[in-house]
TORKOL-4160 file (C-alpha; in steps of 0.2 Angstrom, whole numbers, padded with zeros to 4 digits, m for minus):
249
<pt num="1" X="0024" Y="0115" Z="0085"/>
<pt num="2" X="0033" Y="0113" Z="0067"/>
<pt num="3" X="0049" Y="0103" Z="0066"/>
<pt num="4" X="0060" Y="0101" Z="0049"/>
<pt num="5" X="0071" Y="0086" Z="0048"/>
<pt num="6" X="0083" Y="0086" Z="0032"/>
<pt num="7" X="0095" Y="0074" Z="0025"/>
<pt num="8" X="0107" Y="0073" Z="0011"/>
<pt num="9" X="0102" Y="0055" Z="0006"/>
<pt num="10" X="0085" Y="0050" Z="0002"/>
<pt num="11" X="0088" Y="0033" Z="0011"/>
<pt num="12" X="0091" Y="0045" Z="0026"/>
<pt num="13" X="0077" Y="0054" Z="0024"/>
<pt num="14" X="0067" Y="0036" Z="0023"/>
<pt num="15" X="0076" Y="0029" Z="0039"/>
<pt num="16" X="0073" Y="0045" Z="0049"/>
<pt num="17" X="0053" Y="0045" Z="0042"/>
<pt num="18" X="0053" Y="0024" Z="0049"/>
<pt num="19" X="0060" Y="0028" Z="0067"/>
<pt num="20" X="0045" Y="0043" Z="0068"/>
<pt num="21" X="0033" Y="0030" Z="0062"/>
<pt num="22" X="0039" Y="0016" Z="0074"/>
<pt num="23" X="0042" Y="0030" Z="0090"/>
<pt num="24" X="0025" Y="0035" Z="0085"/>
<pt num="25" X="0018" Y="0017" Z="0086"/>
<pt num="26" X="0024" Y="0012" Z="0102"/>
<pt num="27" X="0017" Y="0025" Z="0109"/>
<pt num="28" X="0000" Y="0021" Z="0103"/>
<pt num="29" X="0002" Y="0002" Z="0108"/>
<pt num="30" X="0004" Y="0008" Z="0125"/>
<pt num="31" X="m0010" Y="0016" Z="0128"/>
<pt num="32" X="m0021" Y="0003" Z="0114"/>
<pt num="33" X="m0019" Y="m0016" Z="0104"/>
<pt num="34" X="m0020" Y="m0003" Z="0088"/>
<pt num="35" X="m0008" Y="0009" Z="0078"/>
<pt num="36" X="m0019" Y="0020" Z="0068"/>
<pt num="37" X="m0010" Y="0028" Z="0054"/>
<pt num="38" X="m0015" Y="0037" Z="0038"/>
<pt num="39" X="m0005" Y="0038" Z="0023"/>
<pt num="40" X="m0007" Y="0050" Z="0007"/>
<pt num="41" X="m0002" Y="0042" Z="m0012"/>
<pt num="42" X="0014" Y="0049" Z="m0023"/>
<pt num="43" X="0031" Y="0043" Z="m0016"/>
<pt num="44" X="0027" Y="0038" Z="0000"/>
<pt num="45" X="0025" Y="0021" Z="m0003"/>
<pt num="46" X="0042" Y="0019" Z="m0008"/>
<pt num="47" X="0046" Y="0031" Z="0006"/>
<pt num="48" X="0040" Y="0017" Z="0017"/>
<pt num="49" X="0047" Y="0002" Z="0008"/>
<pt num="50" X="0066" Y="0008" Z="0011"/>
<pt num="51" X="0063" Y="0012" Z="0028"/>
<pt num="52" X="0051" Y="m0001" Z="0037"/>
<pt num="53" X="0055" Y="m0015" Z="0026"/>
<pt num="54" X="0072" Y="m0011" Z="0019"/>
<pt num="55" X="0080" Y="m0009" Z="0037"/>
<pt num="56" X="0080" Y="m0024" Z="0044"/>
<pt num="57" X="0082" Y="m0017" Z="0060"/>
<pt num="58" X="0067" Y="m0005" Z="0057"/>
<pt num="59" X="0059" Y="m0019" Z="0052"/>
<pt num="60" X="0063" Y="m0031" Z="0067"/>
<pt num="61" X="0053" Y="m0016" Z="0077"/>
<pt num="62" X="0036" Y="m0013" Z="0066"/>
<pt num="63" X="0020" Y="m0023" Z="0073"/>
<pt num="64" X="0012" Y="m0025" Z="0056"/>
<pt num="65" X="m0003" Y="m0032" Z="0062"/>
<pt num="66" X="m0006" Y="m0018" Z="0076"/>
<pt num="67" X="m0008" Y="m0008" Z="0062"/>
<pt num="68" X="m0024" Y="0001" Z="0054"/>
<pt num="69" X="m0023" Y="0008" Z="0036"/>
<pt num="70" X="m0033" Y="0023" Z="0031"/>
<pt num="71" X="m0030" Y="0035" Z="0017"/>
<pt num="72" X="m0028" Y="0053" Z="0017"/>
<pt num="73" X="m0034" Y="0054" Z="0002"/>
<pt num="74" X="m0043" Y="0044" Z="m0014"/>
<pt num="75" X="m0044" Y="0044" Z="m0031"/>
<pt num="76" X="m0061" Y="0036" Z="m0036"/>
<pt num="77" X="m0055" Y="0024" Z="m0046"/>
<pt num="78" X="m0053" Y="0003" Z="m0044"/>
<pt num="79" X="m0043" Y="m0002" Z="m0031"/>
<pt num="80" X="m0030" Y="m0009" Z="m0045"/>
<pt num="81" X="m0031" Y="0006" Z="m0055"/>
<pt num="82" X="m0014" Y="0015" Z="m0058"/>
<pt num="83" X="m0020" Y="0030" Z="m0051"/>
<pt num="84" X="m0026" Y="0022" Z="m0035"/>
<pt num="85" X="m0017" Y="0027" Z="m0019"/>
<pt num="86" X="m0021" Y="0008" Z="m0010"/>
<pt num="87" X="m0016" Y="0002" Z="m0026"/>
<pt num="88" X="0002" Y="0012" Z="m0021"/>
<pt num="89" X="0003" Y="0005" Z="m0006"/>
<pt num="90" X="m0001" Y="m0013" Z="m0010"/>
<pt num="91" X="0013" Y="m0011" Z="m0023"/>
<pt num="92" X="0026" Y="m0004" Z="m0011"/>
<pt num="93" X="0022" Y="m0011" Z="0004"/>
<pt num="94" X="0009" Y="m0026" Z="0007"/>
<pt num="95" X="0017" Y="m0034" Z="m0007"/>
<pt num="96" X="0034" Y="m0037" Z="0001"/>
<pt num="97" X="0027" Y="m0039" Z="0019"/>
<pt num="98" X="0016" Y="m0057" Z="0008"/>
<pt num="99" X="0035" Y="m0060" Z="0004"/>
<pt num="100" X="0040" Y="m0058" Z="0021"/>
<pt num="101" X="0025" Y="m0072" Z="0026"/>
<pt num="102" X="0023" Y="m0057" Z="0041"/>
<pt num="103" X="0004" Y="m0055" Z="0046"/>
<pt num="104" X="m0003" Y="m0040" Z="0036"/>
<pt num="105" X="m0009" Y="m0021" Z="0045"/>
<pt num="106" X="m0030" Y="m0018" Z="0042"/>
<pt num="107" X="m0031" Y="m0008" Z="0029"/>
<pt num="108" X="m0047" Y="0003" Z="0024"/>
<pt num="109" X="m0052" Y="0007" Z="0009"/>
<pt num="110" X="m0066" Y="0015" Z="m0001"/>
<pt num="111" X="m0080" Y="0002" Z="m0006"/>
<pt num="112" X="m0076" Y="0000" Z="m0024"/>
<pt num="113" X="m0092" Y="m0008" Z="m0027"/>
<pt num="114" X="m0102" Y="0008" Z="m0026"/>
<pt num="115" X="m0091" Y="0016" Z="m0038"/>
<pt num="116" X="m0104" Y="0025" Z="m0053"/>
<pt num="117" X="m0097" Y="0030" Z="m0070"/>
<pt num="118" X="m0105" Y="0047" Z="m0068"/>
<pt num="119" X="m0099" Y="0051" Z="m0052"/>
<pt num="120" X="m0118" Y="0048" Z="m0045"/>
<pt num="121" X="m0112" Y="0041" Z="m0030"/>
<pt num="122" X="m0096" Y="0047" Z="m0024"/>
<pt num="123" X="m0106" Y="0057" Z="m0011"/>
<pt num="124" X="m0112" Y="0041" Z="m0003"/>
<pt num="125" X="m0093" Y="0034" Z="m0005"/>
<pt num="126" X="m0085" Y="0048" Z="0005"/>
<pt num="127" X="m0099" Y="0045" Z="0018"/>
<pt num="128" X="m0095" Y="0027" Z="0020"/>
<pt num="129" X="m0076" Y="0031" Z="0019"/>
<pt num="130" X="m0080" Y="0044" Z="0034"/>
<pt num="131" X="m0089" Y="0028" Z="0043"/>
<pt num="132" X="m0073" Y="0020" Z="0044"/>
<pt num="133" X="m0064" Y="0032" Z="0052"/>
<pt num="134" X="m0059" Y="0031" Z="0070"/>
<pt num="135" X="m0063" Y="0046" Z="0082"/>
<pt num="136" X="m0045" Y="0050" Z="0080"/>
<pt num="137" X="m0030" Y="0044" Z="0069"/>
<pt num="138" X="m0011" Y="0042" Z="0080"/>
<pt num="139" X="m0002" Y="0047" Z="0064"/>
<pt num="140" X="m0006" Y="0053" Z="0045"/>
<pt num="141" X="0008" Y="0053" Z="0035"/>
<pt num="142" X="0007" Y="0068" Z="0020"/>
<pt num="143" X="0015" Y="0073" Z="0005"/>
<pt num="144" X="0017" Y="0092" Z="m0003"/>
<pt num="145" X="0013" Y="0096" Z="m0019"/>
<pt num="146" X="0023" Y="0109" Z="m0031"/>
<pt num="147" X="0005" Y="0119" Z="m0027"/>
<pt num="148" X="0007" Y="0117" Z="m0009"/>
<pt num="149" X="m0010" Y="0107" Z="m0009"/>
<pt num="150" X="m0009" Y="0092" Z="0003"/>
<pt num="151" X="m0022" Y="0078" Z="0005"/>
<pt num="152" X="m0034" Y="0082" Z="m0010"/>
<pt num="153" X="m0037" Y="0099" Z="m0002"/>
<pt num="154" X="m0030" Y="0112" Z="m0017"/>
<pt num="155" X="m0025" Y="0128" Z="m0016"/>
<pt num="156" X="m0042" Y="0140" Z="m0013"/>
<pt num="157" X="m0054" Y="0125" Z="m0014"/>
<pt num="158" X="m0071" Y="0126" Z="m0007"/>
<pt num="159" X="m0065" Y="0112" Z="0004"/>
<pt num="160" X="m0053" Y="0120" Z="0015"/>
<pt num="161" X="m0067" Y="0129" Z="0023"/>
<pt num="162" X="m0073" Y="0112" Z="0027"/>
<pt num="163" X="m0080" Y="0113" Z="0046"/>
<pt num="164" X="m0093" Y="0096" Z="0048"/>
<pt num="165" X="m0088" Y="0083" Z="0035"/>
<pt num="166" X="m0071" Y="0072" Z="0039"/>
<pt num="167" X="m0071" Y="0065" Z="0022"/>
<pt num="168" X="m0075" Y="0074" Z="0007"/>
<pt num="169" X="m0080" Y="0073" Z="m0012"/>
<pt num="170" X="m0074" Y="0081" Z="m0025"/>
<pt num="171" X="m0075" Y="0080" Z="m0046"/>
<pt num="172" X="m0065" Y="0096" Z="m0049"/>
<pt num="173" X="m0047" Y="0092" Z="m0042"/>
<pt num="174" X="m0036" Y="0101" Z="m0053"/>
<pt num="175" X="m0023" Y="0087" Z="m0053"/>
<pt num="176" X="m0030" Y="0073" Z="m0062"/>
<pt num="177" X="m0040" Y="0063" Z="m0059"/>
<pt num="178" X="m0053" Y="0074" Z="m0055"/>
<pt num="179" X="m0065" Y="0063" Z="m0046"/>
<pt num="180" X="m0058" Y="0059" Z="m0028"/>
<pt num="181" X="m0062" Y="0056" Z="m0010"/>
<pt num="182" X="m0052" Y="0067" Z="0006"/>
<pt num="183" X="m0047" Y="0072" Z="0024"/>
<pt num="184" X="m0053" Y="0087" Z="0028"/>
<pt num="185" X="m0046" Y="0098" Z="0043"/>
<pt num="186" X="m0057" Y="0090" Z="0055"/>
<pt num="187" X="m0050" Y="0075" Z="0054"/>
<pt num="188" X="m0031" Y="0083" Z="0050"/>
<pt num="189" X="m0034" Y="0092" Z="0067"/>
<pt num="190" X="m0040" Y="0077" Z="0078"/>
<pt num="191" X="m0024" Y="0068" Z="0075"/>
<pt num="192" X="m0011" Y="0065" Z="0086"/>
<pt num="193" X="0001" Y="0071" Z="0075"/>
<pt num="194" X="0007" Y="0073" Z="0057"/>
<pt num="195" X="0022" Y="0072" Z="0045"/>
<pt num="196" X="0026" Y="0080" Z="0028"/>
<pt num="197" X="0039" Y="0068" Z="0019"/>
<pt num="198" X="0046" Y="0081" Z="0002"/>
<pt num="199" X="0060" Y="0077" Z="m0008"/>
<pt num="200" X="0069" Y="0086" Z="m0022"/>
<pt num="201" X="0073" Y="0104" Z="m0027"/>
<pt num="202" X="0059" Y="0106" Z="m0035"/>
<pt num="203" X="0049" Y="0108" Z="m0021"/>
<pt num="204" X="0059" Y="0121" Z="m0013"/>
<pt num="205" X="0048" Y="0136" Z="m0021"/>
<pt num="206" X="0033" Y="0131" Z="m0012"/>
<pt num="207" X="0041" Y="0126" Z="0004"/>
<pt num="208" X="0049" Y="0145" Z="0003"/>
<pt num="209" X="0029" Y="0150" Z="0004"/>
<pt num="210" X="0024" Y="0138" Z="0016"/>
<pt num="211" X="0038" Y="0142" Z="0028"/>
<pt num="212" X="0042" Y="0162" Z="0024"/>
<pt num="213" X="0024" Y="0170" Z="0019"/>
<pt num="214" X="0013" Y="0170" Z="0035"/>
<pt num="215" X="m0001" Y="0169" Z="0026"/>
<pt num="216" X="0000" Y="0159" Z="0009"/>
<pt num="217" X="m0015" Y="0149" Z="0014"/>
<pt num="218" X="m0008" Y="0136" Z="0005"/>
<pt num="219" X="m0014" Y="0120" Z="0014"/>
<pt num="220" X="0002" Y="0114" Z="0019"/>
<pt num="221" X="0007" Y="0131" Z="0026"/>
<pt num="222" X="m0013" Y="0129" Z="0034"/>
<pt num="223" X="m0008" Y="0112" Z="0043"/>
<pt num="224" X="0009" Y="0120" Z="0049"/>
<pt num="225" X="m0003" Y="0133" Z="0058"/>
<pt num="226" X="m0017" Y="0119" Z="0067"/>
<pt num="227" X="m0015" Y="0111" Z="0084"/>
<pt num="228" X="m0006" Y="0095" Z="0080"/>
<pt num="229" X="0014" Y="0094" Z="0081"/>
<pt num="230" X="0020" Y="0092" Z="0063"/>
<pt num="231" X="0037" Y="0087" Z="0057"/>
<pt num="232" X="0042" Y="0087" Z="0041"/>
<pt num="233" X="0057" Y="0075" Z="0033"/>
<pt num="234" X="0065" Y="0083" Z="0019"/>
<pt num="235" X="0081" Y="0080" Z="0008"/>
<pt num="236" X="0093" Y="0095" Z="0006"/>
<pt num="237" X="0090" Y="0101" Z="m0009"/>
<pt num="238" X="0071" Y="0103" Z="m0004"/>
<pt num="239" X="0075" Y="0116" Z="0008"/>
<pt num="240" X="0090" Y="0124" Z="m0003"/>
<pt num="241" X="0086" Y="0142" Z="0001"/>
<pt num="242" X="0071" Y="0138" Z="0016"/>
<pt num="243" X="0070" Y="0149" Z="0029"/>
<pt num="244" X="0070" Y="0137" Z="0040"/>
<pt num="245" X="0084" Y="0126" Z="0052"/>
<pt num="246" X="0083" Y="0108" Z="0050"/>
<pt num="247" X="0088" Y="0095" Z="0064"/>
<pt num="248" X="0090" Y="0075" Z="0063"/>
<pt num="249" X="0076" Y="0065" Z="0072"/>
């Protein structure tokens, strides 16, 4: 089941994102003492700072420290790298909860100390990422890219036929940096459920593929179609022209 949630106002867009999050984490605390969420890079950090932090009330309702962090996704790079995704999420998030003297959610990231200048051991860094997992994730949190790829699974890579591995390697991602660490649909379609968060006019054209051709085989378009319900939160503009009919959460 696909749902599609759109808002004029990108503060909107971020409270409605936070009261999916928080629904979705007291439904996992009654049935476990954890909240396992996954979270991809790019905006939704800040996506997550306005709504969970930001809202007081929001915030009043979030149980940081039931929560474990994963990443949908990695770049292979040092945790304080620029182009790191933890690095993001430290920025956006963790950072304000230390202002907020709250205890701090587990958070999972790839081992930096095996990371090789010649890519020589990203194999083993996916493999020990994939250790880390649990058997299945409550929530993972996406973004879409202008190409429709989602995670670090791009448009016609060898890694959407992925059947065994949960994380992945790759060192030919067409968006740099091209040395990364991923989901792959194993993992995407043993989770409880998913969310898109896409903001902005310009990414309209590949939500028109995602949501009108049957069969893009665009990655996003490839979650939309897997067993997990998935909603997405979208501004207006982002779905300017979309055949699709959005409601509010």
């Amino acid at each position: 089941m696909v749902s599609v949630h759109s808002y004029a106002d990108s503060q909107d867009v971020a409270d409605a994102v936070a009261r999916y999050v928080i629904q979705n984490q007291n439904a996992a605390l009654e049935k476990s003492n954890k909240f396992r969420i996954a979270i991809s890079g790019g905006s939704l950090g800040k996506v997550l700072n306005k709504g969970l932090i930001a809202n007081k009330k929001n915030f009043s309702n979030v149980k940081w420290s039931k929560w474990e962090v994963y990443f949908s996704d990695e770049r292979l790079v040092p945790l304080d790298h620029e182009d790191s995704n933890y690095g993001l999420f430290n920025e956006m998030v963790l950072k304000s909860l230390r202002e907020h003297n709250v205890e701090l959610p587990e958070v999972f990231t790839i081992d930096e100390s095996l990371l090789a200048a010649d890519g020589s051991t990203d194999d083993k860094i996916a493999s020990d990422y994939e250790d880390k997992l649990p058997e299945a994730l409550d929530l993972i949190l996406l973004g879409c890219g202008p190409d429709g790829h989602t995670c670090s699974l791009f448009p016609g890579h060898k890694l959407l036929s992925e059947k065994s591995r949960r994380i992945a390697y790759l060192q030919d991602s067409p968006k740099p940096p091209p040395r990364r660490v991923t989901f792959t649909f194993p993992v995407l379609f043993n989770s409880k459920n998913i969310a898109f968060v896409a903001e902005g006019a310009g990414k309209a054209p590949v939500l028109s593929q995602i949501f009108e051709e049957k069969d893009s085989g665009l990655p996003c378009e490839l979650v939309n179609k897997g067993p997990v319900p998935v909603s997405w939160f979208v501004n207006d503009p982002a779905v300017q022209g979309v055949p699709v009919t959005p409601t509010k959460y």
